[in-house]
C-alpha positions in Angstrom: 194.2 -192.2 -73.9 192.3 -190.3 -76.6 195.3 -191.2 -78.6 192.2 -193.6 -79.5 190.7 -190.9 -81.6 193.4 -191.1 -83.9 193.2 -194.6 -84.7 189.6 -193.8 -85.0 189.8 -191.4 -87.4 192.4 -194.4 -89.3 189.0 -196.4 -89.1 187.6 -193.6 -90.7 190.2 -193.2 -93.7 190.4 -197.0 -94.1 186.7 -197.4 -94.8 186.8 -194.3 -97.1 189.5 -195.8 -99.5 188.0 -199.2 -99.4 184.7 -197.4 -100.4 186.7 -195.0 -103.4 187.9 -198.0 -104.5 184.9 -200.2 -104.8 183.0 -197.2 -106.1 185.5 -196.7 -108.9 185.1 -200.1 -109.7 181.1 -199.9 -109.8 181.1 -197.2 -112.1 183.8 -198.1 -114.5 182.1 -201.5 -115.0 178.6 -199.4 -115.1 179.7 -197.1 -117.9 181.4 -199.9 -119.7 178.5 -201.9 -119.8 176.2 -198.7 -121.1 179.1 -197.8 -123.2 179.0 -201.8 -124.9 175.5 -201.8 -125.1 174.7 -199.1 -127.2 177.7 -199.7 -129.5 177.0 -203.3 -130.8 176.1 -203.4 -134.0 174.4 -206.1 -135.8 176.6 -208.8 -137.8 176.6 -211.7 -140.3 177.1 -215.1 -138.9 176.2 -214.2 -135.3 175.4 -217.1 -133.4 171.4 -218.2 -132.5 170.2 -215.9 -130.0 172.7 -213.1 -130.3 171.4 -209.5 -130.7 174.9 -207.6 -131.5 178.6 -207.9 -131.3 181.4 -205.8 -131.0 185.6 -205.7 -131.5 187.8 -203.4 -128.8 191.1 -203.2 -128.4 192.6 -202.7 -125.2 196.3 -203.5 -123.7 197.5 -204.6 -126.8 195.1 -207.4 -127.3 191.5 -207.4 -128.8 188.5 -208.1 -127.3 185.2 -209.7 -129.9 181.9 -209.5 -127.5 178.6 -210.5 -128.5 175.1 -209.4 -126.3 172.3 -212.0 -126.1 169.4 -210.7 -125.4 167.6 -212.7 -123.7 170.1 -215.7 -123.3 172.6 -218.1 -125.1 171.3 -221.7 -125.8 173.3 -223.6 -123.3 174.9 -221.8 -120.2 178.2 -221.1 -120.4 181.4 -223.0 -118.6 182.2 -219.7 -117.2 179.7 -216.9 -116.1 181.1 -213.7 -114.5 178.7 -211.9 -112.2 179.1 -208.2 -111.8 177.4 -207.6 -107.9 180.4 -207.0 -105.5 181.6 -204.0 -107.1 178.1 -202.7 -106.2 177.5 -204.4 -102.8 180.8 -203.3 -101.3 180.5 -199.9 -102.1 177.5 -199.6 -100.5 178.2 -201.7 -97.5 181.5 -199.3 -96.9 179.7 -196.4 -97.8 177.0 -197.2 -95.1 180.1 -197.6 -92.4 181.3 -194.5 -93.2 177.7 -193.0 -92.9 177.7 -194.8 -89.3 181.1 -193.8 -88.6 181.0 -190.2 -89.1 177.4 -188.6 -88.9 176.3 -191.6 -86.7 179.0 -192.0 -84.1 180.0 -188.0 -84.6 176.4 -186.9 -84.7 176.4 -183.7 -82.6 178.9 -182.2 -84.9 177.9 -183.6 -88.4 174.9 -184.5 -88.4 172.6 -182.1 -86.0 172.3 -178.4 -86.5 170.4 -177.2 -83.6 169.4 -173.6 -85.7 167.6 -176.0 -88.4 165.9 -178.7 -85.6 165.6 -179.6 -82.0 166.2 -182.9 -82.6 167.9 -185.4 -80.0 170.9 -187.4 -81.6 169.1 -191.0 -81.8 166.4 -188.9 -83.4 168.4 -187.5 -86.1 170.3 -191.2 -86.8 166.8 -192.6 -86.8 165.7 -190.0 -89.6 169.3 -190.6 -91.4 168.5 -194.6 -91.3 164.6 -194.6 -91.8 165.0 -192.6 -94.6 167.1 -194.7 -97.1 164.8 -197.7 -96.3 161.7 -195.2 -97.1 163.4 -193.8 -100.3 163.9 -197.9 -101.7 160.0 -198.6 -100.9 158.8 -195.8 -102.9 161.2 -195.8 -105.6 160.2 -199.7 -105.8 156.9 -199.3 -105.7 156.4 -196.6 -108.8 158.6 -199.1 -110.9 155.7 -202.2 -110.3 153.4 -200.1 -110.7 152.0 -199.2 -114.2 154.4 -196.2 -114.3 156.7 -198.7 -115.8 155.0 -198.4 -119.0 155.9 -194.6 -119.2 159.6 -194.4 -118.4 159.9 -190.7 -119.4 157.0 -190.3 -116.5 158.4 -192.2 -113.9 162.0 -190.9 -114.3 159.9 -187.5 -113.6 158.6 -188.6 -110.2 162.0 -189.8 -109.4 163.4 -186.4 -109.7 160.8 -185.1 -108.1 161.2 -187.2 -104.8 164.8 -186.3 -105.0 164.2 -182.8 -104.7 161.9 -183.2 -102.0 164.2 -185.0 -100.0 166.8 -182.8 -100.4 164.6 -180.0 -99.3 163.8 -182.3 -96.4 167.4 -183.5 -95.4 168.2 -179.4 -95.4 165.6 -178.5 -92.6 166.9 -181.2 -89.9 170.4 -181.7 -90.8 174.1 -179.8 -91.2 174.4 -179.0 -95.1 177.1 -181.4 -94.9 174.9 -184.1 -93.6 172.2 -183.3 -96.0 174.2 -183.8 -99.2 175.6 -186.6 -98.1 172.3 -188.3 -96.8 170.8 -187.2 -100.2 174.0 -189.0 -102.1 173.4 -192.1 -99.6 169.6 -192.0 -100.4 169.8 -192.1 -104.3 172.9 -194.6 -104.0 170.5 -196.7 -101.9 168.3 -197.0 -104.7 171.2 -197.9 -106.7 172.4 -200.7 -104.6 168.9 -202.0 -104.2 168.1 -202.2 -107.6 171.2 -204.5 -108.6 170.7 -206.7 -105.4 166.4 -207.0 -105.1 165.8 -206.8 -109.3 168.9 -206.7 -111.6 170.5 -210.0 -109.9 167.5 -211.9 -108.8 166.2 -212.1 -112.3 169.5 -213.2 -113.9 169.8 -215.9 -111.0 166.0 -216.9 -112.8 167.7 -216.6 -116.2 170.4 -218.4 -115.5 168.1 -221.5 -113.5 166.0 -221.4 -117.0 169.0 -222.4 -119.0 170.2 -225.0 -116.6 167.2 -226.7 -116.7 166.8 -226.6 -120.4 164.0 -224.2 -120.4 163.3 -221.1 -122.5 164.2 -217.7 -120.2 161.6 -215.5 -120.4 162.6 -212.0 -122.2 161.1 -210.3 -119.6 163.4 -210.4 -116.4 166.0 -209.0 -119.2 163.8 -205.7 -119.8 163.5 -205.0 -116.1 167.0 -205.4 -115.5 167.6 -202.9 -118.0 165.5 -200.3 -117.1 166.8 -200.5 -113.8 170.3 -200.3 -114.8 169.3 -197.3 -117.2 168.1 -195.6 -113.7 171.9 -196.2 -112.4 173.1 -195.1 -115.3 171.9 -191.5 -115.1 172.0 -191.7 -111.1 175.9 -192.3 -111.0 177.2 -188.8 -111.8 174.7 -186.8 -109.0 175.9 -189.2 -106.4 179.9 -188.7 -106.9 179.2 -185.1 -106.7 177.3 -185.6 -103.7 180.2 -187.6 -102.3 182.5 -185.3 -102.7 180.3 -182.4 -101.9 181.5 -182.3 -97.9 185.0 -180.8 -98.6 183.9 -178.2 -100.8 181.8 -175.7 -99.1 180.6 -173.7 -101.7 178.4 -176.8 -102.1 176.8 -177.4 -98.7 177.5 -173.8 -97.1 174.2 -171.9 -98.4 170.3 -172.3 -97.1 170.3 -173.0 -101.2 172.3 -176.1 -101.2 168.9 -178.1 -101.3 168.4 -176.4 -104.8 171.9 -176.9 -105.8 171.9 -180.6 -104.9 168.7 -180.7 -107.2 170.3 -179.2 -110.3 173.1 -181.4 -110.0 170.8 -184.3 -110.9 170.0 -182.3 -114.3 173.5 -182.6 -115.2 173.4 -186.2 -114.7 170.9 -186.2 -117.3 172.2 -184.0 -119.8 176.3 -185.6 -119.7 174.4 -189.2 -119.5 172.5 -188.4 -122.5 175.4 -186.9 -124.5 178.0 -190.2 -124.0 174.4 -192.3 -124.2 173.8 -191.4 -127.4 177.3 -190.8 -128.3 178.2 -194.0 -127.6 174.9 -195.5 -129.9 175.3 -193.3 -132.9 178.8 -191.8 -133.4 177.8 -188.6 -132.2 176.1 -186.7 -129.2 173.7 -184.1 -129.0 176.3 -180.6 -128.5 173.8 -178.7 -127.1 173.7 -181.4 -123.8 176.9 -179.4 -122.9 175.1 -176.1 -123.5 172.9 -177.0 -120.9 175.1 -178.2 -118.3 177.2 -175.4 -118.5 174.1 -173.1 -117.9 173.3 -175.0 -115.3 176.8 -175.2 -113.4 176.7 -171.4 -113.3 173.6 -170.7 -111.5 174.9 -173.4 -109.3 177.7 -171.0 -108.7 176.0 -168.0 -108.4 173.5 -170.0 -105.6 176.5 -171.0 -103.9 177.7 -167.7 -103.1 174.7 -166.8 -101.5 176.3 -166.1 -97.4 175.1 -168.0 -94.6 172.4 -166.8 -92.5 173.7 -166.9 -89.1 175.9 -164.2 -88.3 178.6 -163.5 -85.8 176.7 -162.2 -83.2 174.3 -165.0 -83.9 176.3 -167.5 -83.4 178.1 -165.7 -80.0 174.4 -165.8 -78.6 172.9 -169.0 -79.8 173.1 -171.5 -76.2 175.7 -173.7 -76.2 175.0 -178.0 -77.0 175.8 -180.5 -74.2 178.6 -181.6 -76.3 180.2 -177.9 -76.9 179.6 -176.9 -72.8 181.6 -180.4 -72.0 185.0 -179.0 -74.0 183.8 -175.2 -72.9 183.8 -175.9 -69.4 187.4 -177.5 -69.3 189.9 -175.7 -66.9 192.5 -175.6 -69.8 189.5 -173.9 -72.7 190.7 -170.4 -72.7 194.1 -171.3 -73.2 193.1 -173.5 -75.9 190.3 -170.5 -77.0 193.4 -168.2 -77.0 195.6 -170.3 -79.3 193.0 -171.1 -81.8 192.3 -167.6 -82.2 195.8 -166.3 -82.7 196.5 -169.4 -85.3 193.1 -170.3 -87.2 190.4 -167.6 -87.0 191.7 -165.5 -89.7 191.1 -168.1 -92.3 188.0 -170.2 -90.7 185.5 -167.3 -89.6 182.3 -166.6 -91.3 183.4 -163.7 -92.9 187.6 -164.8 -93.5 190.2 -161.7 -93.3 193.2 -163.9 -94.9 194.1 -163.0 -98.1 191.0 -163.1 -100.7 189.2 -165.8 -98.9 185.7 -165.4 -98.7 184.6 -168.7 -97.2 186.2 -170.4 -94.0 187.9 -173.5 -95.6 185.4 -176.8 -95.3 182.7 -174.3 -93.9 183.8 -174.9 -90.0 184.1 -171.6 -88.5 186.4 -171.3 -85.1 185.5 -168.0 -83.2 182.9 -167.7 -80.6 183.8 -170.1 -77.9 180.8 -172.5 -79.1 182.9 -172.9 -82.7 185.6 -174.0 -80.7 184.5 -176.4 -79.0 181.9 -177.7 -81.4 184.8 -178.8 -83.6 187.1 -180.0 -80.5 187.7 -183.3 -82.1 189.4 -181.7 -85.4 191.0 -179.0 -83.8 192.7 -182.3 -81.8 193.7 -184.0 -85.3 194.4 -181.2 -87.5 196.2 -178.7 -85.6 197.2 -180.8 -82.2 198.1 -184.3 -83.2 199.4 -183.8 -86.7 200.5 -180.4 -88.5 197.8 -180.1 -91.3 197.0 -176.9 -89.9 197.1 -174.0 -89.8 199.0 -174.1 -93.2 202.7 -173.2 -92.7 202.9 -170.8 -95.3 200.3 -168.7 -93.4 201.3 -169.5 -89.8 203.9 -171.1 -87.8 202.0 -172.3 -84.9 204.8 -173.2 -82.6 204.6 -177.2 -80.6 203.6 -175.2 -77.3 200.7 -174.0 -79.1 200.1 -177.5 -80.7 200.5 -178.9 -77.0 197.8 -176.6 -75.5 195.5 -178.1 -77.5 196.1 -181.8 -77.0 196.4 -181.2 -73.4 192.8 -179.3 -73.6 191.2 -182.4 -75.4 192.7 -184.7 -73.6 191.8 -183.1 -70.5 188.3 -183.9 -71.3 188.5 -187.3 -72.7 190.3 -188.3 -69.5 187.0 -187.3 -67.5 184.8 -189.1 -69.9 
């Protein structure tokens, strides 16, 4: 039954709210920490060691915290280790990579007008390349361009515009995005589990054994946690970028993706420095607003391939399989009447100007490129076409499952 590709795409879901969830967690505890450290303030009596204390309130109690630098004289009864939030978010988010442009690779991941590139090829490229992205990254923080953090944040954003350039030559602008989110987030990950924790683990082994921790593994972690803290705010947008088309839909998105990462900088730096002196820099917002509108004015920028294009362009393995189905023209003929309007490359519904999520359904290729969503969205369920713009009637809706199925049950 391809009934299975509905609890598939539960899989799917599942793993995305476990990784929302953990994410959330990851970055609230991120910000708080950034938001903590920059806010304590120096205090009489402080106990031996301690660089800087601080009073919250919170749920109706209040909170007194104190920051030793290096480490407190005796290790405490009970430690708390912040890793998890970090681990599992990556972990799911990986799934989810596999899930969707892994096991659904000739729709999401592939763009056969960008590269001829056979699917193993492209989920080699997708996999290689986070591991690649963690070496180098690595590598220039050992290396003296530690001493010059201004420098090496540079290079960083340098890489990340080249691989976002590079992601948009092989892959959908979906898949590049979202490789480019899972490539900095990589980083992210790799820096709390190879760095940030190893050296508390040596902290923590100094103080059980009565020894002096060395102030060191303390200024590495920090630097790599200031990284994180500027990365966060690129890579949610990234996440999120794949239901907003406007994002990924333009041979531009490469340069959008890379301004994005400028106005991680410039809100970072405002709440940053907020958060240390009472009051951030306005013109930070100045900036980002600047910014955000030639990201909208790229974004409008209309796909290169046309309609005639895409009506000539050969059809994939995976499209001629659905194409080639003794029910397709019926199922052609429904999703015409019901869906074109809204999702064609240049939209005749209302004052739409681009087809919702960027998937365009009108040469027989569209079709049956996108076989599997038609199935779930318009077949299975009743997401679409929206019923205030169309009342696709069940025969309609059973056309289609009978065309996917008709398919599946070949396979």
């Amino acid at each position: 039954m391809y009934d299975l590709a509905v609890m598939w795409d539960w899989v799917a879901f599942s793993v995305r709210w476990l990784h929302v969830i953990t994410a959330m967690a990851w970055i609230g505890a991120s910000f708080f920490f950034i938001a903590l450290d920059l806010g304590l303030k120096k205090a009489p009596n402080m106990p031996a060691g301690a660089s800087g204390e601080e009073w919250q309130v919170h749920g109706g109690g209040f909170y007194h915290i104190q920051k030793y630098m290096v480490a407190p004289e005796n290790m405490p009864e009970h430690l708390i280790w912040h890793k998890w939030q970090s681990y599992i978010t990556w972990v799911s988010g990986a799934a989810l990579l596999m899930i969707v442009y892994w096991v659904g690779g000739e729709l999401f991941l592939l763009d056969p007008t960008k590269a001829d590139l056979s699917l193993w090829q492209g989920i080699l490229i997708s996999g290689g390349s986070l591991t690649i992205g963690w070496l180098a990254y690595d590598y220039m923080c050992k290396s003296k361009l530690s001493d010059h953090p201004t420098t090496l944040m540079l290079l960083l954003f340098v890489i990340l515009v080249a691989m976002s350039w590079g992601y948009n030559q092989i892959f959908t602008g979906r898949a590049a995005l979202l490789h480019l989110g899972a490539f900095t987030a990589t980083i992210m990950t790799a820096n709390v589990f190879f760095q940030i924790m190893p050296n508390q683990r040596i902290v923590v082994a100094d103080l059980k054994a009565g020894r002096t921790p060395d102030a060191k593994y303390g200024k590495i972690a920090k630097v790599r946690s200031t990284h994180n803290n500027y990365l966060t705010l690129p890579v949610v947008f990234l996440m999120l970028s794949n239901h907003y088309p406007l994002a990924f839909g333009t041979e531009y998105a490469w340069i959008i993706a890379s301004l994005i990462f400028l106005t991680g900088v410039t809100i970072r730096h405002y709440f940053n420095t907020l958060h240390a002196t009472g009051s951030g820099p306005h013109w930070t917002w100045g900036v980002t607003v600047l910014l955000m509108i030639a990201i909208a004015w790229l974004s409008s920028v209309r796909p290169t391939e046309t309609w005639e294009e895409a009506e000539a362009r050969p059809l994939t393995p995976y499209e001629q399989k659905f194409a080639s189905a003794a029910s397709f023209d019926d199922a052609y003929d429904v999703v015409i009447s019901n869906c074109s309007m809204c999702h064609a490359r240049e939209p005749v519904w209302g004052n739409m100007k681009w087809a919702p999520n960027g998937v365009h359904l009108e040469t027989p290729g569209d079709v049956a490129q996108h076989a599997s969503q038609i199935y779930i969205q318009a077949g299975v369920s009743h997401a679409m076409p929206p019923p205030n713009a169309i009342q696709m009637d069940q025969e309609a809706r059973e056309t289609l499952i009978a065309w996917v199925r008709e398919v599946r049950s070949g396979e």
